[in-house]
Structure formats: C-alpha cells, structure tokens
KOLVO-307803 format. One record per residue (C-alpha): residue number from 1; x, y, z; residue in one letter. Coordinates in pm, 1 decimal, always signed. Layout:
! KOLVO-307803
+------+----------+----------+----------+------+
| dodo |        x |        y |        z | seti |
+------+----------+----------+----------+------+
|  NUM |        X |        Y |        Z |    A |
...
+------+----------+----------+----------+------+
***
This chain:
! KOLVO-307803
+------+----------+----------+----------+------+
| dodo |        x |        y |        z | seti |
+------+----------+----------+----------+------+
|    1 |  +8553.3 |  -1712.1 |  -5234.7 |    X |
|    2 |  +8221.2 |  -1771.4 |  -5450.9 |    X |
|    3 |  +8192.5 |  -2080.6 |  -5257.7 |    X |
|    4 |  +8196.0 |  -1984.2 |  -4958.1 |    X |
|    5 |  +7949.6 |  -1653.6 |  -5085.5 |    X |
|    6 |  +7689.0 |  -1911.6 |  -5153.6 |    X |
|    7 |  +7774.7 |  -2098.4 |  -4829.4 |    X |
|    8 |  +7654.2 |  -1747.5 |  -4701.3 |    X |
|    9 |  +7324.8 |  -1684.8 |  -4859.8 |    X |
|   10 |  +7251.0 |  -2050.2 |  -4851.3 |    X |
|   11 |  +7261.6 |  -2037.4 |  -4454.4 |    X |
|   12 |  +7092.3 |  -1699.5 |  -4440.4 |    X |
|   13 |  +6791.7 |  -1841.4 |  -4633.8 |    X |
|   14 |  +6759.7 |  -2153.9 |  -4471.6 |    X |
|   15 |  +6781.3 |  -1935.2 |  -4149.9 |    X |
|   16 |  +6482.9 |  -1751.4 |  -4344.3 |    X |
|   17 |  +6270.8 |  -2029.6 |  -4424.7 |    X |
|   18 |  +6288.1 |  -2156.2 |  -4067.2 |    X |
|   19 |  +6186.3 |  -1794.2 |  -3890.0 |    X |
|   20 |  +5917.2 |  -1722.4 |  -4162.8 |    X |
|   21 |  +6074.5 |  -1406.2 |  -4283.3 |    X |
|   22 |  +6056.4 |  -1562.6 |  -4585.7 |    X |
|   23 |  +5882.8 |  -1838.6 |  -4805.6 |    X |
|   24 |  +6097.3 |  -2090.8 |  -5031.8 |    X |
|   25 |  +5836.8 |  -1966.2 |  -5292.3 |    X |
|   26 |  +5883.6 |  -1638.3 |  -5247.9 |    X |
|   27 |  +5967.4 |  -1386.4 |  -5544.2 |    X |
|   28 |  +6348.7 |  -1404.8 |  -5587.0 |    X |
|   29 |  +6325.3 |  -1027.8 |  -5596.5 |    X |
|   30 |  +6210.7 |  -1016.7 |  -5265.8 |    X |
|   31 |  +6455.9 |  -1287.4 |  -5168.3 |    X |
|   32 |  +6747.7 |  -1104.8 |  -5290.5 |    X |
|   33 |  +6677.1 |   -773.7 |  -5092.6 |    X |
|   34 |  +6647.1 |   -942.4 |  -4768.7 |    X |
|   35 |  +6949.1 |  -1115.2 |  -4854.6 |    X |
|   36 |  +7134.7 |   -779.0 |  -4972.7 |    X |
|   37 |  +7031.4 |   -620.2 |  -4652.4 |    X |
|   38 |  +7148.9 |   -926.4 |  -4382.2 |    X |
|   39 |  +7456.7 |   -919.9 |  -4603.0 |    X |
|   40 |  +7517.5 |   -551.7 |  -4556.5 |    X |
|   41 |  +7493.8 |   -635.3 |  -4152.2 |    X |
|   42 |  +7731.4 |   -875.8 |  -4185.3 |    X |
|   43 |  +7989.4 |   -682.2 |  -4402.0 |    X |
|   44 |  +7973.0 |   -406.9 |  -4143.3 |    X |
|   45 |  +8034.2 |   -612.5 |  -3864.4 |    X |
|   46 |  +8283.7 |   -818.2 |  -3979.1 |    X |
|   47 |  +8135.3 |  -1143.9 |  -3880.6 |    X |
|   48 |  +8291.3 |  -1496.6 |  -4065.5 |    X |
|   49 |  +8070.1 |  -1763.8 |  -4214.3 |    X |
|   50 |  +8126.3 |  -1968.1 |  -3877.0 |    X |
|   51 |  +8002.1 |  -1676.7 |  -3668.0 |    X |
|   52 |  +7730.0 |  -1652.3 |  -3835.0 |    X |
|   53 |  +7619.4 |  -1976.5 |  -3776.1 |    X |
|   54 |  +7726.3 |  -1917.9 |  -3407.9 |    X |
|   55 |  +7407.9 |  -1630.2 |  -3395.7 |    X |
|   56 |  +7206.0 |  -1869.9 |  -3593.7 |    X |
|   57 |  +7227.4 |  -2175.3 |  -3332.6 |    X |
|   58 |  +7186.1 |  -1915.0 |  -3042.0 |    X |
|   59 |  +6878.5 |  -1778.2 |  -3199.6 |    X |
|   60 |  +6739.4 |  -2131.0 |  -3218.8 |    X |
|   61 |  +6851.2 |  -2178.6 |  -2872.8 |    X |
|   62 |  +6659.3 |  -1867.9 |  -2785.3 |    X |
|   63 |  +6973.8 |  -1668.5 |  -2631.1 |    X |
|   64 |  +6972.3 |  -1330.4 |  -2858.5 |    X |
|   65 |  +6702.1 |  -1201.9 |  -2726.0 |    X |
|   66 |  +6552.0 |  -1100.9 |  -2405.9 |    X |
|   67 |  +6164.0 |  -1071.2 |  -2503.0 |    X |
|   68 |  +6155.0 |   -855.3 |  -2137.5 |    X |
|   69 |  +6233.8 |   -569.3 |  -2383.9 |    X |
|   70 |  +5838.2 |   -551.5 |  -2516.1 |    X |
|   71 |  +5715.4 |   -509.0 |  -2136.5 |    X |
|   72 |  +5997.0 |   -287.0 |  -1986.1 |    X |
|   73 |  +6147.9 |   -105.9 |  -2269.4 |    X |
|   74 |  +6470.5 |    +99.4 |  -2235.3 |    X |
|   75 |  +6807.9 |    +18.0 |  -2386.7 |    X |
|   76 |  +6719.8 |   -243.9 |  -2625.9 |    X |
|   77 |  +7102.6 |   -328.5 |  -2718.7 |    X |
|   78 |  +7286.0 |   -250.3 |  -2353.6 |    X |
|   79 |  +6988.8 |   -458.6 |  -2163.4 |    X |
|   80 |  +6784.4 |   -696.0 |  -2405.1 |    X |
|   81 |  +7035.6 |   -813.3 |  -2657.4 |    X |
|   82 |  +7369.7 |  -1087.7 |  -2566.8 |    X |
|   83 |  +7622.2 |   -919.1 |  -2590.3 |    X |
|   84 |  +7787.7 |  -1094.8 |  -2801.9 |    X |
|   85 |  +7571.3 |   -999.3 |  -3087.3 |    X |
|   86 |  +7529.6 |   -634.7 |  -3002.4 |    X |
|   87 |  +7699.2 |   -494.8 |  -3279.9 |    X |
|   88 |  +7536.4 |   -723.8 |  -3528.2 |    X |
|   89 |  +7187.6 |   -664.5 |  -3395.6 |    X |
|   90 |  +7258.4 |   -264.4 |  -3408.1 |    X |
|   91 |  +7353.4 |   -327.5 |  -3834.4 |    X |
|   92 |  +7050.7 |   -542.5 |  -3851.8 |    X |
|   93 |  +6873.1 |   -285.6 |  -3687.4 |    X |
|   94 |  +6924.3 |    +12.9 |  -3921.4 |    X |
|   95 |  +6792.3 |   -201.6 |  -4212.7 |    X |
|   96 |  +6494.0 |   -106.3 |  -4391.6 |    X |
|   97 |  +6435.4 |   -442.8 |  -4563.5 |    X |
|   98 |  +6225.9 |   -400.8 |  -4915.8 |    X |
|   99 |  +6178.5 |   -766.0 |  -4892.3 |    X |
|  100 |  +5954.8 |   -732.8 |  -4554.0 |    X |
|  101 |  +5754.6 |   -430.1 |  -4683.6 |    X |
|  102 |  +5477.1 |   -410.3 |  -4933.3 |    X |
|  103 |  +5564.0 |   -329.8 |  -5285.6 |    X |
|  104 |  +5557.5 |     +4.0 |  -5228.2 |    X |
|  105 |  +5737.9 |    +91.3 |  -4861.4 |    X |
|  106 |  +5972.2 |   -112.1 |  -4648.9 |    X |
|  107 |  +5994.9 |   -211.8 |  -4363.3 |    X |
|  108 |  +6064.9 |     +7.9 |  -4041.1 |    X |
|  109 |  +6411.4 |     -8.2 |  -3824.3 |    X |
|  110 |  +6417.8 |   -281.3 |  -3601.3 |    X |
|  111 |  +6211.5 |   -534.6 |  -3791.4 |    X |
|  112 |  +6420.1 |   -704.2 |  -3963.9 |    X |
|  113 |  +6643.8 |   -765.1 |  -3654.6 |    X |
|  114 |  +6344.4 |   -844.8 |  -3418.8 |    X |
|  115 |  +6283.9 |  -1123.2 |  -3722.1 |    X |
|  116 |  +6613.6 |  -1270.4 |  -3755.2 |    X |
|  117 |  +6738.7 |  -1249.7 |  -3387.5 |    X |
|  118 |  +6397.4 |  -1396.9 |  -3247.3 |    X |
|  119 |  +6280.5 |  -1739.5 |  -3273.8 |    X |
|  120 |  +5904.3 |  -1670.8 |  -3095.1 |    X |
|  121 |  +5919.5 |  -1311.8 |  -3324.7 |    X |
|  122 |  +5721.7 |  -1404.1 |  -3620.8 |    X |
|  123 |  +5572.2 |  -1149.3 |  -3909.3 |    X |
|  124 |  +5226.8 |  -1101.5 |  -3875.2 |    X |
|  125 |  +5007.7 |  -1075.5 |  -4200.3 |    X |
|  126 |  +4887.9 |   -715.7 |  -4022.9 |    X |
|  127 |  +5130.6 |   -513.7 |  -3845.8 |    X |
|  128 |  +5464.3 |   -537.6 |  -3757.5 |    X |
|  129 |  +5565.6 |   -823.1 |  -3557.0 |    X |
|  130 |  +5379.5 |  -1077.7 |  -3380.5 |    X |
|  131 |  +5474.9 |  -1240.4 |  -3013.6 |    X |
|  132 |  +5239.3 |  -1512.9 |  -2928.4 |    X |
|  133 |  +4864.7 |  -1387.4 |  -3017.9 |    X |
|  134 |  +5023.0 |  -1007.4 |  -2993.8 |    X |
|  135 |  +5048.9 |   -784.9 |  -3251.0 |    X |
|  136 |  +5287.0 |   -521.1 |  -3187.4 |    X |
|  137 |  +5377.0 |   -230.0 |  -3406.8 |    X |
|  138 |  +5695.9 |    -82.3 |  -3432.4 |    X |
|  139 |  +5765.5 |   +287.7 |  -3444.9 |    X |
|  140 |  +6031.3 |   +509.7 |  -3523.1 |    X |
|  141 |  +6115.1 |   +862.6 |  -3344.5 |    X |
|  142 |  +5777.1 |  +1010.1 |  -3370.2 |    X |
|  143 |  +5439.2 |   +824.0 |  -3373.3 |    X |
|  144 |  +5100.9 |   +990.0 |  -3469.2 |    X |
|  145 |  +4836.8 |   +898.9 |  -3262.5 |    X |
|  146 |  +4527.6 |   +955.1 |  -3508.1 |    X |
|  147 |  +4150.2 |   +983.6 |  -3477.8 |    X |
|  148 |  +3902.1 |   +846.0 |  -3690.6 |    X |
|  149 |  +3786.9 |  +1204.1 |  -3805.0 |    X |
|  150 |  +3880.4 |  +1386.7 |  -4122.4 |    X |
|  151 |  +4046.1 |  +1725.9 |  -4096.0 |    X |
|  152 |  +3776.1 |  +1868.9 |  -4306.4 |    X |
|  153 |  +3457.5 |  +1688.2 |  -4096.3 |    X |
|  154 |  +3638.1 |  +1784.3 |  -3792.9 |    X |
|  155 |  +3641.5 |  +2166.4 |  -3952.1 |    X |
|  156 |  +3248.8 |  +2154.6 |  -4058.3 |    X |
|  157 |  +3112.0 |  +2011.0 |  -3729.4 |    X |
|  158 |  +3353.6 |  +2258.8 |  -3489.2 |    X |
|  159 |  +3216.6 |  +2582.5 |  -3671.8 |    X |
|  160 |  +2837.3 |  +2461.8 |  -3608.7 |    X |
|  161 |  +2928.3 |  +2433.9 |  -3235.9 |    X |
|  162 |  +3076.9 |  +2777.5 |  -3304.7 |    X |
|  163 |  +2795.3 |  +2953.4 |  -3400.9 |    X |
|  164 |  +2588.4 |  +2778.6 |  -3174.2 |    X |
|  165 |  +2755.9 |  +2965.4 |  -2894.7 |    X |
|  166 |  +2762.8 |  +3269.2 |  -3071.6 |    X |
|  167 |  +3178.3 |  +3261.6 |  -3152.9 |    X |
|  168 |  +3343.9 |  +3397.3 |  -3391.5 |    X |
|  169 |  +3570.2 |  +3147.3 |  -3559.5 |    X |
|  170 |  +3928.2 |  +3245.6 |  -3622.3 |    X |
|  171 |  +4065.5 |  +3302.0 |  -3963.1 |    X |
|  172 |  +4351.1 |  +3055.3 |  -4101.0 |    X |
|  173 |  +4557.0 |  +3057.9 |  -4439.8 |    X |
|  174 |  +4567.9 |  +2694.0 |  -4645.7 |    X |
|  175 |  +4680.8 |  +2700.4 |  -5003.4 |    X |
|  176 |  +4706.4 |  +3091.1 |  -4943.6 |    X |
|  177 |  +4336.5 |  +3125.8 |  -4907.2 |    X |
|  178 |  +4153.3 |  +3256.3 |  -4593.7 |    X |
|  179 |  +3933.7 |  +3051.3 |  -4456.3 |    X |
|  180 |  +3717.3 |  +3000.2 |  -4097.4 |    X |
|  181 |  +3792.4 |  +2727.2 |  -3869.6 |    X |
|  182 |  +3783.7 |  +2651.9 |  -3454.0 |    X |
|  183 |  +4149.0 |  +2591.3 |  -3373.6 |    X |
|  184 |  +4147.6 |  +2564.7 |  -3041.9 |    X |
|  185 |  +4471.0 |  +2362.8 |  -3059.4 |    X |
|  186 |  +4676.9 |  +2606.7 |  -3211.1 |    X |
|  187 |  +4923.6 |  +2813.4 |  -3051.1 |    X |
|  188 |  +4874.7 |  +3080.4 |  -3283.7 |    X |
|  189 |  +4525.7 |  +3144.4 |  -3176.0 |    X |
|  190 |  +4553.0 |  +3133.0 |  -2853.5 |    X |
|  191 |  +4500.6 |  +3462.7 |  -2754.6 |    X |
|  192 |  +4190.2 |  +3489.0 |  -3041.4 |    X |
|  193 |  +4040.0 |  +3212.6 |  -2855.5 |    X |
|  194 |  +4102.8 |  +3321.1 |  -2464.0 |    X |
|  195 |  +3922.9 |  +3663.4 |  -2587.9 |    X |
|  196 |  +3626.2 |  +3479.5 |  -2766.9 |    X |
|  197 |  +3583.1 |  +3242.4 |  -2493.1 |    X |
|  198 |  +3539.9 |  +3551.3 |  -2199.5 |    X |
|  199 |  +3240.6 |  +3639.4 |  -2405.0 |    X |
|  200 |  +3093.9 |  +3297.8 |  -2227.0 |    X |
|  201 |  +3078.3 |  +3213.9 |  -1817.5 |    X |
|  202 |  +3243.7 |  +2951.7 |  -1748.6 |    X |
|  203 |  +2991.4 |  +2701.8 |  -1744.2 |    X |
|  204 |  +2905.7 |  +2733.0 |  -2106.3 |    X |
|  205 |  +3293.2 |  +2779.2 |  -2180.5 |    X |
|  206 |  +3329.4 |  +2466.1 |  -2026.3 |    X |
|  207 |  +3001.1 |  +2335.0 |  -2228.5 |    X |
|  208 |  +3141.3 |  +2476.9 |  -2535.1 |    X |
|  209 |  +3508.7 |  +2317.6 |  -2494.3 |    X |
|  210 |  +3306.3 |  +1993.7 |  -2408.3 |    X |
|  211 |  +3058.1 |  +1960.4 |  -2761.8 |    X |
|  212 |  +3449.7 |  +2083.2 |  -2897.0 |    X |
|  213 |  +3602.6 |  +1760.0 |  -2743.1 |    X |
|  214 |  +3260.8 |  +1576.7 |  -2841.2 |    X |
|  215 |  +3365.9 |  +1600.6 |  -3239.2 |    X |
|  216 |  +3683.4 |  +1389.8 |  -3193.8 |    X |
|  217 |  +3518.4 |  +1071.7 |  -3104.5 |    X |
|  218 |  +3125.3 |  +1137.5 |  -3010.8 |    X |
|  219 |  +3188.5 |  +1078.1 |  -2648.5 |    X |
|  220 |  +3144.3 |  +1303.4 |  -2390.0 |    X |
|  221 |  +3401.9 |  +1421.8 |  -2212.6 |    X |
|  222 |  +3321.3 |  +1604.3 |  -1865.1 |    X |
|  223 |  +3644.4 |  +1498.7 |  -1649.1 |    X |
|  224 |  +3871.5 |  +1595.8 |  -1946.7 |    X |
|  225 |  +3692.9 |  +1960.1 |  -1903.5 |    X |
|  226 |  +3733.4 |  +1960.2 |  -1568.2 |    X |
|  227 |  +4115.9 |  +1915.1 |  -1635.8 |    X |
|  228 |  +4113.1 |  +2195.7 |  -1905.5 |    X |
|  229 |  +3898.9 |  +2430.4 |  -1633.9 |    X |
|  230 |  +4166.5 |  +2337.9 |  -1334.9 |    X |
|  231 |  +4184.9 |  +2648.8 |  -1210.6 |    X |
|  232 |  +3846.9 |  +2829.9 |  -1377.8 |    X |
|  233 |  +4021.5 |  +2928.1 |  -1701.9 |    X |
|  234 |  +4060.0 |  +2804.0 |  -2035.4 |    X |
|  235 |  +4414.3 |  +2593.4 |  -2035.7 |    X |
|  236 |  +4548.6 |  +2517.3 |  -2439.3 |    X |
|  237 |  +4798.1 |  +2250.7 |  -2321.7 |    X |
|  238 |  +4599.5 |  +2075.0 |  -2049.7 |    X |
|  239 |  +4318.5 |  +2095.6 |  -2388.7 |    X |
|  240 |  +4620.7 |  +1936.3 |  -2614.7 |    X |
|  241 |  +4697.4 |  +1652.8 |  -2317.9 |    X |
|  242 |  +4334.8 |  +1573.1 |  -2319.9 |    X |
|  243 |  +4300.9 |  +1548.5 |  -2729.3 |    X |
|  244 |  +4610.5 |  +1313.4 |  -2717.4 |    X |
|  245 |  +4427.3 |  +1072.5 |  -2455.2 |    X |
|  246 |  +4105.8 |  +1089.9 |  -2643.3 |    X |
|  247 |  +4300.5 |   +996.5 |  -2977.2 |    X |
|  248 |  +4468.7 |   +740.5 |  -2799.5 |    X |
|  249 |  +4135.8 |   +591.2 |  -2644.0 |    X |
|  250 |  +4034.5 |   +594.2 |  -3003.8 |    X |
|  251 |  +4341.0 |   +386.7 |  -3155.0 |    X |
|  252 |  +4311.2 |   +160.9 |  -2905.0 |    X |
|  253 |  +3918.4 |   +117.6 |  -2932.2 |    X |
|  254 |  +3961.5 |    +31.1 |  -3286.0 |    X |
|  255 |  +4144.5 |   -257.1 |  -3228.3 |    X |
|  256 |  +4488.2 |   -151.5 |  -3394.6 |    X |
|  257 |  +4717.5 |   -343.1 |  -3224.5 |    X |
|  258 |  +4774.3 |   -468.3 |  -2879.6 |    X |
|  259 |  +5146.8 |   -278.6 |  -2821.4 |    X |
|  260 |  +5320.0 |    -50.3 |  -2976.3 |    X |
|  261 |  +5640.8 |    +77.7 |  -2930.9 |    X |
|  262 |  +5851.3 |   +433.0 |  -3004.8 |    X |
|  263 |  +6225.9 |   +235.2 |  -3058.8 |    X |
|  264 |  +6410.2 |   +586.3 |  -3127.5 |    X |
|  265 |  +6743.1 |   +459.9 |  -3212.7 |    X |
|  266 |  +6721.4 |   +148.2 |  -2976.9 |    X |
|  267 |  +6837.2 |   +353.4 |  -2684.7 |    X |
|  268 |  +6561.8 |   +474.2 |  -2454.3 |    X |
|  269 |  +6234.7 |   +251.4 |  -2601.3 |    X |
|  270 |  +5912.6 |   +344.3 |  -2502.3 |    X |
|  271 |  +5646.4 |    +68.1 |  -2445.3 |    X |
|  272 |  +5289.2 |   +165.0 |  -2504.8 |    X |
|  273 |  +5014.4 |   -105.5 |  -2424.7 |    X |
|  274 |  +4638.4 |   -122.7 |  -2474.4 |    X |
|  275 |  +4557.5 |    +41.4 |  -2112.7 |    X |
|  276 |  +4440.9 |   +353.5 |  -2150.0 |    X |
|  277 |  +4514.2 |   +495.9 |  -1822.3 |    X |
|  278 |  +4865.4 |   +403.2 |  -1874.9 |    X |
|  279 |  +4904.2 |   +628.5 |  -2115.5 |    X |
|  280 |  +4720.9 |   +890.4 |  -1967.8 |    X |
|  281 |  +4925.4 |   +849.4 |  -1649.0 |    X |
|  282 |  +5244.4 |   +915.3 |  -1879.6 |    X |
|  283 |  +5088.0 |  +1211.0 |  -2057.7 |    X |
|  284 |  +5017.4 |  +1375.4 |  -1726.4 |    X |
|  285 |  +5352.5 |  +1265.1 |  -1589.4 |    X |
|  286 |  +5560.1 |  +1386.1 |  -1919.4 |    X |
|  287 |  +5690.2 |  +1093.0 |  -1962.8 |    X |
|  288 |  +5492.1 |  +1076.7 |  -2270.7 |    X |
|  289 |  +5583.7 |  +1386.3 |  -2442.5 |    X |
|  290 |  +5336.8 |  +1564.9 |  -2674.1 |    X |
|  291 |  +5561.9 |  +1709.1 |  -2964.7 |    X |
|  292 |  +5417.7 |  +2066.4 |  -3116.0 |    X |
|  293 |  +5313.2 |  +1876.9 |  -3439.8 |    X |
|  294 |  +4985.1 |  +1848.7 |  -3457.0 |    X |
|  295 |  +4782.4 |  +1714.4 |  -3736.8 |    X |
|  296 |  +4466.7 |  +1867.1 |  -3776.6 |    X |
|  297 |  +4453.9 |  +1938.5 |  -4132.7 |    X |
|  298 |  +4142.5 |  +2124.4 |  -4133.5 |    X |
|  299 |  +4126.5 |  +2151.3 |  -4512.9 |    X |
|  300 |  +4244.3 |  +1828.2 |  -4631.7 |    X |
|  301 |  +4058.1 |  +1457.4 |  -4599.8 |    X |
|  302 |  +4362.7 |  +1283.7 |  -4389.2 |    X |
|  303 |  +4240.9 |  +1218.5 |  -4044.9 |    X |
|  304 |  +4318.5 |  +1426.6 |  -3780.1 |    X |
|  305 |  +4600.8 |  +1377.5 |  -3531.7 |    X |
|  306 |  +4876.5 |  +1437.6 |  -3289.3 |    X |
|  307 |  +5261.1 |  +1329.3 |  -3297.7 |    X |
|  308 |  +5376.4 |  +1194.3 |  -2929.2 |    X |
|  309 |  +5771.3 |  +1097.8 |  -2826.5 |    X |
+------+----------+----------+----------+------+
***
C-alpha cells in the first residue's frame, strides 16, 4: 500500500514538474499542498494508480481539454472537458490549492484543474493562467469591475461639482456618523436626487450628470448622458449601466489582463475579452448582469467599484 502511495505522488509530481505547476526546487511545503489537494481529487473520484496515468498521457496528448472553452464559454464540463475525465476535472475543480497561491491566499476554483488537465495552460508569474501570450484571469460567482478612484477622492471631487451647480448633497450614515456625499448610484437616494436634479433644465442636468461621470476616469462622457437622458429624464439604472462600462473601459485600459472569465460553478461560463463594446453590448443586452452591490465606499481609501454576473 505505501508503495504504491509513493508510486502516486511520485507520478503526480513528475506530472508537476513537466506542466510547471511546480518547480523540483520548490518548498516541500508548497509541494505537499498541491499534492494533498490532487490527492483529495483522486480519493473522491475513485480513480486507480493506472487511471491516473491514463489522464496523464491524454493530457500530454492534448485530449482533456477543449481550449474552445476560453472563446465560447458555457458548460465547461458537459462541452469542453472528455468525458471520460469529467468527474475528475469537477474534484480538481473545487480545489483551492495553497501551493498555487501566494503565502497568504490560494488559489481560485478552476486553476488548479485548468493546470493539471492542460498541457498549453501554463501559470503566469501575474494572473491566473496563461494560454500562449494571454493572460487570463479566473473568476468566481461575482467579479468587481473597479476604477482607479478612491471612494474618498471620488466623495471630495463629486461634492465640488455639487456645489458648483448649486445641489444639495444627500446625507449618508458610515461608522454611524452623518456625513455629505453625491450618491447618485444609490437606490436609496433616488428620489433625493430626482427632486434636486428638477431644480436644473435639462441641459445642465445632463451637464451636471456628465462632470459626475467625468470623476470616474477624467473622460468625458456625452453619449453615456445621452443614454441616461433617453427619454429627457434622469434614469438611475441606465446611470449604473453606464458606470459599469466606464469601469470596465478603465480595467481594460490599464492593461489588466487580456480575458477574464466569471466560471460560476463550471456550468454557464461567461467569457469577457478586452473589446469594450463587447461588453457594453452585453450590459445593454442583460446578458451581463449588474448585481445591486456596488462599491463606492465613499468614506474609505479602497477604490471604487461595481460587482457584475
């Protein structure tokens, strides 16, 4: 039985070595708890030391994988992975590998099987996985698309547009005290804001809602106020739709990968690329859906944000 343990780990790490999850000088710590985790996988499978080296040689022979996955997205395990290896790839997938992570997180679902499934997957030294010159991260059920912005910049910068136009900035509670802010985003002052805007005509609403937009990424925005303005009145979730694009434009402008991709639980992937009108196509469409988590923490020094599905 101990024999054929180390027959196990022996294969797994040579399998390892020749992917590049791993390095033969590599901490042993950090050897162990990738080999604890691909263990686990097998254990709950049920897979013998022979079938194991089965999915080995068909990795090297590139048939575990159907890279079509990162362009079309979908069912990863029903459409993408051979069936034969389904159930395997679904164990591996749940794994949250130490090992692959920096000292102080691990890795995401998915990685670890992307990396040990995959022959042309390979760990990039940024991001999550790598496919050619592509670095693609890899995200779970929710992904927050963020600005470059702090809450509390964003705060200062909105209330001098504020009392430019002569608004009155609504009141919000953090850390139980009262303090001012512009939240045009929030549901909650919605109604504040449709009164405070009437005090404008709609051009300087719509210039007002424009120097607003203007503080998220020092662009100007007039088609996005257009959008807001559809119909000649202030619209809060055409405004959310448009912050969401913007933030986008501004992930994507900072160079922070060149996919990335919302796995869920492997089921119904969503592929996001670099194209920019992509994803505003899918926002306007739904098929991107804006979640009601925003993350404009007005009082704190994260940067601000908004959580897409």
């Amino acid at each position: 039985m101990e024999d054929n343990e180390k027959g196990l780990e022996n294969t797994l790490l040579e399998h390892c070595y020749n992917m590049g999850i791993l390095k033969q000088n590599a901490f042993q710590k950090k050897k162990e708890a990738i080999l604890d985790n691909l263990v686990a996988s097998i254990v709950r499978t049920d897979l013998t030391l022979k079938e194991v080296k089965e999915c080995i040689e068909d990795v090297k022979n590139d048939k575990v994988v159907n890279l079509d996955f990162f362009k079309k997205g979908g069912n990863l395990f029903k459409d993408y992975i051979n069936p034969k290896w389904e159930e395997f790839a679904k164990a591996l997938f749940r794994q949250r590998s130490v090992g692959l992570g920096t000292p102080n997180s691990a890795s995401g679902e998915g990685e670890l099987m992307f990396l040990f499934l995959s022959k042309k997957i390979k760990k990039p030294t940024k991001g999550d996985l790598q496919i050619d010159n592509e670095i693609i991260e890899l995200k779970g059920e929710g992904v927050r698309v963020q600005g470059k912005i702090r809450g509390k910049d964003f705060r200062d910068k909105t209330l001098k547009i504020c009392e430019e136009f002569g608004l009155n900035p609504n009141k919000s509670k953090v850390k139980k005290q009262e303090i001012k802010a512009v939240e045009l985003e929030k549901v909650q002052h919605l109604e504040y804001w449709k009164k405070e805007l009437s005090k404008l005509s709609i051009s300087k609403q719509k210039e007002f809602i424009g120097k607003w937009l203007n503080c998220l990424d020092n662009k100007k925005h007039e088609d996005s106020v257009n959008k807001i303005f559809k119909e000649n009145l202030f619209n809060q979730k055409l405004l959310i739709k448009e912050i969401v694009k913007i933030l986008y434009a501004v992930m994507v402008d900072n160079g922070n990968f060149d996919e990335f991709i919302i796995l869920g639980n492997g089921k119904n992937a969503k592929i996001f690329s670099k194209d920019k009108e992509d994803f505003n196509k899918k926002v306007d469409e739904g098929v991107t859906e804006i979640t009601k988590w925003d993350y404009f923490r007005i009082n704190q020094d994260f940067n601000i944000g908004w959580y897409i599905a």
